[in-house]
C-alpha positions as CSV (number, residue, x, y, z in Angstrom):
1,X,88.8,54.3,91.3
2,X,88.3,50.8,92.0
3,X,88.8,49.1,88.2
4,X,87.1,45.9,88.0
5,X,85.8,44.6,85.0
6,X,82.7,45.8,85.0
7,X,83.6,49.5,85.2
8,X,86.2,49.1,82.5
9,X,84.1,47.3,80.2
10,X,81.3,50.6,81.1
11,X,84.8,53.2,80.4
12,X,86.0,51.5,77.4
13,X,82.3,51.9,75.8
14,X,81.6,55.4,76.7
15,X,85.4,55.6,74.7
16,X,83.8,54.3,71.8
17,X,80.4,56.1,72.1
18,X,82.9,59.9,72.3
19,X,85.4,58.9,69.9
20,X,83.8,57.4,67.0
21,X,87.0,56.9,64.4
22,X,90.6,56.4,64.9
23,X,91.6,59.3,64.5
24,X,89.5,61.7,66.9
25,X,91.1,58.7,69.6
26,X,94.5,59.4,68.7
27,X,93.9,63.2,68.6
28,X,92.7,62.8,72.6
29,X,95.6,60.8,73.5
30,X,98.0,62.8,72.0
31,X,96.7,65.9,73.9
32,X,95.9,64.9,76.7
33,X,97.9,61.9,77.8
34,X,101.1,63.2,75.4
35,X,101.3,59.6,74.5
36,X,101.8,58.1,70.6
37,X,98.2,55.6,69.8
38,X,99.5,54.0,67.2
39,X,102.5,52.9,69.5
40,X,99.9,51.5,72.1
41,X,97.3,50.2,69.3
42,X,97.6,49.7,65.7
43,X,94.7,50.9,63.5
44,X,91.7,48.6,63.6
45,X,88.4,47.7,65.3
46,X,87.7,50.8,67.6
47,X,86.5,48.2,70.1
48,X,89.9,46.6,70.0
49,X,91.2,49.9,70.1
50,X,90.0,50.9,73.0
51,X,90.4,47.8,74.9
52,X,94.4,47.9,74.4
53,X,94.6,51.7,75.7
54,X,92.4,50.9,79.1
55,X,95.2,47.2,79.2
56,X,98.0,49.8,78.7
57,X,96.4,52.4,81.1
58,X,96.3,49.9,83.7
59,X,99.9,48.1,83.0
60,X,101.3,51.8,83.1
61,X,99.1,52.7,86.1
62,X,97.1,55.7,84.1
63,X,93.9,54.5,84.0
64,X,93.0,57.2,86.7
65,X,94.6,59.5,84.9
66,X,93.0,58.6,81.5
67,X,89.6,58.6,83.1
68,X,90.3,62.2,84.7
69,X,91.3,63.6,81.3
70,X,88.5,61.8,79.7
71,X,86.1,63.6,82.0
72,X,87.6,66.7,81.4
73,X,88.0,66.2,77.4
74,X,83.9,65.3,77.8
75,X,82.6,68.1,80.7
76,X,78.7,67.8,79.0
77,X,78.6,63.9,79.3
78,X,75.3,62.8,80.5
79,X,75.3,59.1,79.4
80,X,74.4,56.7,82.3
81,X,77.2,54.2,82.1
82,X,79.9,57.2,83.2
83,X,77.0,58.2,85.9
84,X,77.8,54.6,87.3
85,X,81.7,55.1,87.2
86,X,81.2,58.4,89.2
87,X,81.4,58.4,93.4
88,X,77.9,57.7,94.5
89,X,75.8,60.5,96.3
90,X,76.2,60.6,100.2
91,X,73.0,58.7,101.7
92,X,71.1,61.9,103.8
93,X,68.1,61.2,105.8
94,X,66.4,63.9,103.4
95,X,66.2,65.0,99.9
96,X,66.3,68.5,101.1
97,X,66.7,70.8,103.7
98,X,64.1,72.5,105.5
99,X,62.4,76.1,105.2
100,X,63.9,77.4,108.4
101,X,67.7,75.9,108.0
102,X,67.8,78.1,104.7
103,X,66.5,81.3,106.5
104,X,68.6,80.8,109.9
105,X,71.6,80.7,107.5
106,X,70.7,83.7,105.8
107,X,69.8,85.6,108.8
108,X,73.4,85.4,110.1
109,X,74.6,87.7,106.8
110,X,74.4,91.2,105.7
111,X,73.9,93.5,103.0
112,X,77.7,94.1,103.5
113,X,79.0,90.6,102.8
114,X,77.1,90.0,99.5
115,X,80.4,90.2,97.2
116,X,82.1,87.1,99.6
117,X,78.9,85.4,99.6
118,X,78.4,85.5,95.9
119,X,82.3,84.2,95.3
120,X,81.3,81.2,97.5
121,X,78.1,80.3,95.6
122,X,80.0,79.9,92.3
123,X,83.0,78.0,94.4
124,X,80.6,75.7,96.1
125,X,78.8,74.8,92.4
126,X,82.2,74.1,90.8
127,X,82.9,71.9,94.0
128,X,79.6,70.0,94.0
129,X,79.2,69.8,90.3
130,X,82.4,70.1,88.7
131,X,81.1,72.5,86.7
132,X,80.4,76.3,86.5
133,X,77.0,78.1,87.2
134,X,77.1,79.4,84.1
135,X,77.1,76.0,82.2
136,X,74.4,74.9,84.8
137,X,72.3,77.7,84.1
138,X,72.6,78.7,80.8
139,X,69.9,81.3,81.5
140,X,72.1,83.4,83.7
141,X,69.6,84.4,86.3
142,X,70.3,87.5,88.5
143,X,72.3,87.8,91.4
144,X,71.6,91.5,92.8
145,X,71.4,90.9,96.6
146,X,71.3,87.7,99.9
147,X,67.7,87.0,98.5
148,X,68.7,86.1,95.2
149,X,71.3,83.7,96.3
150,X,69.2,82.1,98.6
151,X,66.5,81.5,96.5
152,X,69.2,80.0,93.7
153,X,70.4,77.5,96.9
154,X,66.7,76.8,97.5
155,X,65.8,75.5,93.9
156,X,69.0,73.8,93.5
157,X,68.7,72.4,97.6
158,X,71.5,69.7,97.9
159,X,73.0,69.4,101.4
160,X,76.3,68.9,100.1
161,X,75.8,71.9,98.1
162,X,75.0,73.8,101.3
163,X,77.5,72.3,103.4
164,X,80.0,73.5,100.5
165,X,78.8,76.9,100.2
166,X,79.3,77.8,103.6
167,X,82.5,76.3,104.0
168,X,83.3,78.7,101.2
169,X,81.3,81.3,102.5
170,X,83.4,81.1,106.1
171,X,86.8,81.3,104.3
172,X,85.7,84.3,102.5
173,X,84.2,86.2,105.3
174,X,87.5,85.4,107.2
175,X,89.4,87.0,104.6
176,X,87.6,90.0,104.3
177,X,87.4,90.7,108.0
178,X,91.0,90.1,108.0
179,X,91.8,91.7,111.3
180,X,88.6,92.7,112.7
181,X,88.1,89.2,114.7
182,X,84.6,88.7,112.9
183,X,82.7,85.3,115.0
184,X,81.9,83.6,112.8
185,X,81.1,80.8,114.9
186,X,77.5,80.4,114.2
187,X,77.5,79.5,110.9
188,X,80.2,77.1,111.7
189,X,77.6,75.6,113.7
190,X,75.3,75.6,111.6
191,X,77.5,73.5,108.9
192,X,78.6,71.2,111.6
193,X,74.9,70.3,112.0
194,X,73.9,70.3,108.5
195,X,76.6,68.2,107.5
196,X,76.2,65.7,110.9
197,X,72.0,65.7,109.9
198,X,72.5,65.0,106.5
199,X,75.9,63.1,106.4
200,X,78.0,65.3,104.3
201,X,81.4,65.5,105.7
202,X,82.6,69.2,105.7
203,X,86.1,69.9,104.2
204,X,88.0,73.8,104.3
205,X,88.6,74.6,101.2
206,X,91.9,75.6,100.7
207,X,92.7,79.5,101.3
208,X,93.7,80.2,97.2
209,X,90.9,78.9,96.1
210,X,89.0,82.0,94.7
211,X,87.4,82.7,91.5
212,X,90.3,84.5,89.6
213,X,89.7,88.1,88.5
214,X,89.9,89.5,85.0
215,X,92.0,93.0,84.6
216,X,91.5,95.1,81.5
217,X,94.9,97.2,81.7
218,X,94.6,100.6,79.8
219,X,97.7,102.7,79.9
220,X,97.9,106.2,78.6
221,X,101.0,107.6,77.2
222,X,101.1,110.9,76.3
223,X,102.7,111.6,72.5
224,X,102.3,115.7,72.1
225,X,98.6,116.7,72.8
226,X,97.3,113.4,72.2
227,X,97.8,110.0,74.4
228,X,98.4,106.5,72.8
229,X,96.2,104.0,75.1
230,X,97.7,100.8,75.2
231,X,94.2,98.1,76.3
232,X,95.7,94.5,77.5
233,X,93.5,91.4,78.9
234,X,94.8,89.7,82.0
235,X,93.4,87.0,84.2
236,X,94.8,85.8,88.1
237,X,96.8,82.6,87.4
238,X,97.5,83.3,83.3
239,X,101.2,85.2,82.6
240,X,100.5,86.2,79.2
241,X,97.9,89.1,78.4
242,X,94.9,87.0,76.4
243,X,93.8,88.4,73.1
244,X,90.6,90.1,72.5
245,X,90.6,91.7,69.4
246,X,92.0,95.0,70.2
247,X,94.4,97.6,69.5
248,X,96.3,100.3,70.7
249,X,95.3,104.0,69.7
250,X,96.0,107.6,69.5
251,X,93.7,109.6,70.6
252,X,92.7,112.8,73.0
253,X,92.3,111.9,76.4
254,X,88.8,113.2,76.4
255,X,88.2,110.3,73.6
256,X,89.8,107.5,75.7
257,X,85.8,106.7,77.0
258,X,84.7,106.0,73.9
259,X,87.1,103.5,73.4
260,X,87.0,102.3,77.5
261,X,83.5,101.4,76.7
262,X,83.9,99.1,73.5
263,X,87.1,97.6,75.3
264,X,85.3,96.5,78.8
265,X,82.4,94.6,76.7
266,X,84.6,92.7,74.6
267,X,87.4,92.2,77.5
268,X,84.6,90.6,79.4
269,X,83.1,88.5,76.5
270,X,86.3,87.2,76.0
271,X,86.4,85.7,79.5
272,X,82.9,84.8,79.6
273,X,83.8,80.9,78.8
274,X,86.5,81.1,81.9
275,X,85.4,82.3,84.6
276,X,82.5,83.1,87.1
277,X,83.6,87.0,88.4
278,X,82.5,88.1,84.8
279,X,83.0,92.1,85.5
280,X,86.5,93.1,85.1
281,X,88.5,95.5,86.8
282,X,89.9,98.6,84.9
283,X,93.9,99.4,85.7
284,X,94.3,102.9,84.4
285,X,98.4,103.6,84.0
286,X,98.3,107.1,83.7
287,X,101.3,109.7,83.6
288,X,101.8,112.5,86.4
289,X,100.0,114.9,84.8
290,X,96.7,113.5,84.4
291,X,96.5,111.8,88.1
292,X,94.1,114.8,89.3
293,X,91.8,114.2,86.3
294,X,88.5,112.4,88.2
295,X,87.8,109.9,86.2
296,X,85.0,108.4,88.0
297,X,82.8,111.2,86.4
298,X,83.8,109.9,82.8
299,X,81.0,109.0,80.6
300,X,81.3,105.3,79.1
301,X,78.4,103.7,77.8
302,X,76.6,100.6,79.3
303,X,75.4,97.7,77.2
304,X,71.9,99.5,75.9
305,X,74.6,102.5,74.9
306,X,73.2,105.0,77.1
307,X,76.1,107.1,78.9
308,X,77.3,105.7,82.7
309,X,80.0,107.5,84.8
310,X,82.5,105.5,84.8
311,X,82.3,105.2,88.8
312,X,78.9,103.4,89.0
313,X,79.8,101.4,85.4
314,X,82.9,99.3,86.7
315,X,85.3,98.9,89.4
316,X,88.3,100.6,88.5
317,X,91.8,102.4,90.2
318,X,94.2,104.6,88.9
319,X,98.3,103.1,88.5
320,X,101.4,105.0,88.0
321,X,102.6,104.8,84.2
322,X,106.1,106.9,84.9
323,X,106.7,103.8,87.5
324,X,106.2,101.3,84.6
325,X,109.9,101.6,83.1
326,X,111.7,103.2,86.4
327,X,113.7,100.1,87.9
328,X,114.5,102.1,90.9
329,X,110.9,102.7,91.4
330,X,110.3,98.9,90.7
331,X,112.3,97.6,93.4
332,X,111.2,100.0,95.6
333,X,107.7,98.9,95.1
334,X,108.7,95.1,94.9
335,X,110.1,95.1,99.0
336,X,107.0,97.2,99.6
337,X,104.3,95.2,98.3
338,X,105.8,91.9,99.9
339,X,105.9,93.9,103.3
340,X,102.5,95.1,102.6
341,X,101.1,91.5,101.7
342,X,102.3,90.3,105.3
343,X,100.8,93.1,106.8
344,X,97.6,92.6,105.4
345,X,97.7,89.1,106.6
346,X,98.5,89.9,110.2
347,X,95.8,92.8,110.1
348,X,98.0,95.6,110.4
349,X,98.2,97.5,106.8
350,X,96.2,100.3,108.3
351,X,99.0,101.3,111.2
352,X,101.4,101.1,107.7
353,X,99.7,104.6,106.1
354,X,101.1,107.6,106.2
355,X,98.2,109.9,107.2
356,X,99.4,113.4,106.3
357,X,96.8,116.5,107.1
358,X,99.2,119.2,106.5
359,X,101.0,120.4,103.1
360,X,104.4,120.9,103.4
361,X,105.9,123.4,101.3
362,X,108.9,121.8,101.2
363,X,110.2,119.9,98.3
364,X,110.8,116.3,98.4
365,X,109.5,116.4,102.6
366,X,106.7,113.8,102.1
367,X,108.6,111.7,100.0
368,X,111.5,111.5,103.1
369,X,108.3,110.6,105.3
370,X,106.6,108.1,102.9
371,X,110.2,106.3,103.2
372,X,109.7,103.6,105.6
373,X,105.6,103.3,105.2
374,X,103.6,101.5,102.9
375,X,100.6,103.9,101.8
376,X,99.6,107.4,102.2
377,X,96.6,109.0,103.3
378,X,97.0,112.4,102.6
379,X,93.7,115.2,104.0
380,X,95.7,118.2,103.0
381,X,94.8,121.6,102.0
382,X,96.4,121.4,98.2
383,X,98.0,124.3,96.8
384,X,96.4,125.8,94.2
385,X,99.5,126.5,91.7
386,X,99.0,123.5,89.7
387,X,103.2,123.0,89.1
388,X,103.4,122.5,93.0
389,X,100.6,120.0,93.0
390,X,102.3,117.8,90.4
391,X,105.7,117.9,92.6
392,X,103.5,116.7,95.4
393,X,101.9,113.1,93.0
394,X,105.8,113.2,92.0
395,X,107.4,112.7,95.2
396,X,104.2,110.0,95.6
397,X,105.3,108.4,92.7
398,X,109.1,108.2,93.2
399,X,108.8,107.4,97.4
400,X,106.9,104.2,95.2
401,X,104.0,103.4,98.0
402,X,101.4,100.7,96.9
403,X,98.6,102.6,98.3
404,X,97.7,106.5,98.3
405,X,94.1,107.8,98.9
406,X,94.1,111.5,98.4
407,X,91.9,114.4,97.5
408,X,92.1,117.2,95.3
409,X,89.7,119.2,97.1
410,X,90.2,122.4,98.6
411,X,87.2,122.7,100.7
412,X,88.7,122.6,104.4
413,X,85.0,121.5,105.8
414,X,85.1,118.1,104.2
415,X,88.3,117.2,105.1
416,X,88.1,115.7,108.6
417,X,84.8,113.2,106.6
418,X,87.6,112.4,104.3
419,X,89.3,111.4,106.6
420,X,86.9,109.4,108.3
421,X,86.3,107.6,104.8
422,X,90.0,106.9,104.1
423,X,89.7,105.3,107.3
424,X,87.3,102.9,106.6
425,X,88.1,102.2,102.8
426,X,91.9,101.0,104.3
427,X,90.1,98.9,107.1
428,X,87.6,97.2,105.6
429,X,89.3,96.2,102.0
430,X,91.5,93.8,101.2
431,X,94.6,96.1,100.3
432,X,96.6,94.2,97.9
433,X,93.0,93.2,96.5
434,X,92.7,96.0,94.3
435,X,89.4,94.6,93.3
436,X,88.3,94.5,96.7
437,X,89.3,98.2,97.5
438,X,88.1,99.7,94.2
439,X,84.3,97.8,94.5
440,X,84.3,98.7,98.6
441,X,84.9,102.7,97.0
442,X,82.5,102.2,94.7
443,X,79.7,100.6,97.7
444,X,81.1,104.7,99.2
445,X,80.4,106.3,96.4
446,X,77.1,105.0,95.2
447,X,75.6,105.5,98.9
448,X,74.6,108.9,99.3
449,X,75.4,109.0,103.3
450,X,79.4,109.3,102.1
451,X,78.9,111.2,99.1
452,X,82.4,113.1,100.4
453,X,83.9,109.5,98.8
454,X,83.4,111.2,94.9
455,X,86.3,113.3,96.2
456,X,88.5,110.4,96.9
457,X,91.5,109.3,94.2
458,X,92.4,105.5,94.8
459,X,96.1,105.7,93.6
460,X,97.3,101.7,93.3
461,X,100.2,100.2,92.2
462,X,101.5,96.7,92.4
463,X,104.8,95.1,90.9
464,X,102.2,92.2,89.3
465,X,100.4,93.0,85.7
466,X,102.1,95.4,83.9
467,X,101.4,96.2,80.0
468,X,103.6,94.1,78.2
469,X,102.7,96.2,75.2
470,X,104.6,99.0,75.3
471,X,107.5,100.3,73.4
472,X,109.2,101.0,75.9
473,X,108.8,98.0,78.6
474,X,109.9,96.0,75.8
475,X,113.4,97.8,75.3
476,X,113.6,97.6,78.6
477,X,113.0,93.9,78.7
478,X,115.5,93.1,75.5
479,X,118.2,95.5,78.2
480,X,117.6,93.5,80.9
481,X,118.1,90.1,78.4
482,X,121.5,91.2,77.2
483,X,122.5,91.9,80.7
484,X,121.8,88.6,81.9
């Protein structure tokens, strides 16, 4: 910012008009700035006040910074004088765009890439506005398909804002089609023109930026005939688990819905005020012996209470809770996730699973060939002794894969369609996105044409987001403190 007088006689105002007392100013320094007011001003005149913390700003070379934290202290602000502090609008030739720029842009998406599409609509508004959708439109209006969006980009028409939103929209489709080689030329083009017509220049945004993801983490450990379920809050950039009001209990298994249902309203209320990707996604640790239970036929309720399966309710996948305290396991799964992550990037992760369409009788003989690979896709004819189908999801567990897609399914006619779906689930998600891979299943699942999907487990695991809440991870954490 270029600080002449003007604009920091217009700054130190809008000071006064925010901070009306002493106090509230000191409060805001101290917080934001982690600087001492009464060692830069004495108590007085709030004009004087404020006068000697822009002097000392500017002697300390902060003033940037004090405006920054200002704005952010102060995200509502609507008073003209910090309008006129603010980077002008870029000059376009027109207020808006036309009819036919909206619908040629449109016309180069599908059904298919609604989820990346809708990611870059709440990136571009937080780029334009430095603010959320949400606090833009307090209203919440829906977002079901394309049409939606493009109506929303119509009534808010801004060519920066479309510039913006296809810059995002290009990084996410590039992402997603990791692999594949998707052109997406065209609507490259087409921002190159927009932003040449109107005079917007266009800038990549940078590959992490993504709305973060919230994960409700439910993990079931069994105590006699009963489980105790263990619900934690995480969020993509955040280490600790975030409070919201819950607690673990003992229960049946069969009862854990009951509870799922109360826990994925308030989990998502909770991060309502931080993020735009409002619907969670549901990390199940479950023990071995309940990995065959289909849980996407679990009745939850939705938000009138009336019963869902959990399947169409939320995105959800199924973790490993035996791996949770295993360090063997752990490191295992920590050199395979890392390979997995780079394989992913170079478009690969599918040549990585094992695909295995025969059962082998002998113990521990997948768990030798899930060694060296980095998933499992596994079309096999089960047993039906339910002993030797638990030693198969053991060796699973202990040869400590990120990925396994599997079916419980003993019907030999669908197998070769399982297949076909396993296939596609591993090429067109975003592996170590297990957001990505457990809405793409869902897509499967709700579309009647793959209806073999419902017999599909997604088994998941990653080193990242474990529940810090359980007895046991925290001996093992006090262990691994004394060792050290």
């Amino acid at each position: 910012m270029d600080w002449s007088s003007e604009k920091r006689e217009i700054f130190r105002l809008a000071l006064q008009k925010s901070y009306t007392d002493y106090e509230l100013l000191e409060i805001f320094v101290d917080e934001k700035l982690d600087e001492s007011l009464p060692d830069i001003a004495e108590k007085g005149e709030l004009s004087k006040v404020t006068y000697k913390l822009l002097k000392w700003a500017r002697s300390e070379k902060r003033l940037d910074e004090l405006f920054t934290k200002f704005c952010e202290a102060n995200p509502r602000l609507k008073d003209s004088v910090i309008a006129e502090l603010q980077p002008k609008p870029l000059i376009s030739r027109s207020v808006n765009l036309l009819e036919k720029d909206w619908e040629g842009l449109f016309a180069m998406l599908g059904s298919d890439d609604f989820a990346y599409v809708q990611i870059a609509f709440f990136q571009a508004f937080q780029a334009v506005y430095e603010r959320s959708f949400r606090d833009i439109r307090p209203d919440c209006p829906f977002m079901n398909n394309l049409d939606d969006i493009q109506n929303l980009l119509t009534k808010h028409d801004k060519p920066v804002l479309a510039v913006r939103f296809v810059e995002y929209a290009i990084a996410e489709l590039q992402r997603s089609s990791a692999g594949n080689n998707r052109d997406l030329s065209a609507l490259e083009q087409w921002r190159d023109r927009i932003a040449q017509q109107y005079q917007v220049p266009p800038i990549a945004p940078e590959p992490e930026q993504t709305v973060r993801q919230g994960y409700l983490l439910v993990a079931c450990e069994e105590s006699g005939s009963d489980v105790i379920v263990y619900p934690e809050l995480h969020i993509t950039g955040e280490e600790n688990p975030i409070k919201f009001g819950v607690s673990p209990v003992t229960c049946s298994f069969e009862e854990v819905p009951t509870y799922l249902s109360d826990w994925i309203y308030q989990a998502e209320k909770t991060l309502d005020r931080k993020q735009d990707n409002e619907e969670i996604l549901i990390e199940l640790f479950l023990p071995c012996a309940l990995l065959e239970e289909d849980l996407a036929t679990w009745h939850v309720k939705d938000k009138r209470d009336n019963p869902i399966s959990l399947g169409m309710h939320r995105m959800f996948v199924v973790r490993s809770f035996d791996r949770i305290g295993d360090n063997d396991a752990q490191q295992k799964l920590e050199r395979k996730w890392q390979i997995l992550k780079e394989c992913v990037k170079a478009g690969t992760a599918c040549d990585r699973l094992h695909l295995q369409k025969k059962y082998l009788e002998t113990k521990g003989a997948l768990k030798v060939l899930l060694g060296q690979k980095l998933g499992l896709k596994l079309v096999a004819e089960l047993p039906s002794e339910h002993e030797k189908r638990k030693d198969l999801l053991y060796e699973i567990i202990d040869a400590a894969v990120p990925i396994a897609l599997w079916s419980p399914s003993g019907d030999k006619a669908i197998f070769a369609e399982l297949e076909t779906q396993m296939n596609h689930l591993s090429k067109e998600s975003r592996l170590t996105n297990f957001a990505d891979l457990a809405g793409k299943w869902r897509e499967r699942l709700a579309n009647p044409e793959t209806e073999v999907v419902k017999h599909i487990r997604l088994f998941c695991d990653c080193p990242d987001r474990l529940p810090r809440g359980l007895p046991n991870l925290k001996n093992q954490e006090d262990e691994d403190a004394i060792v050290a």
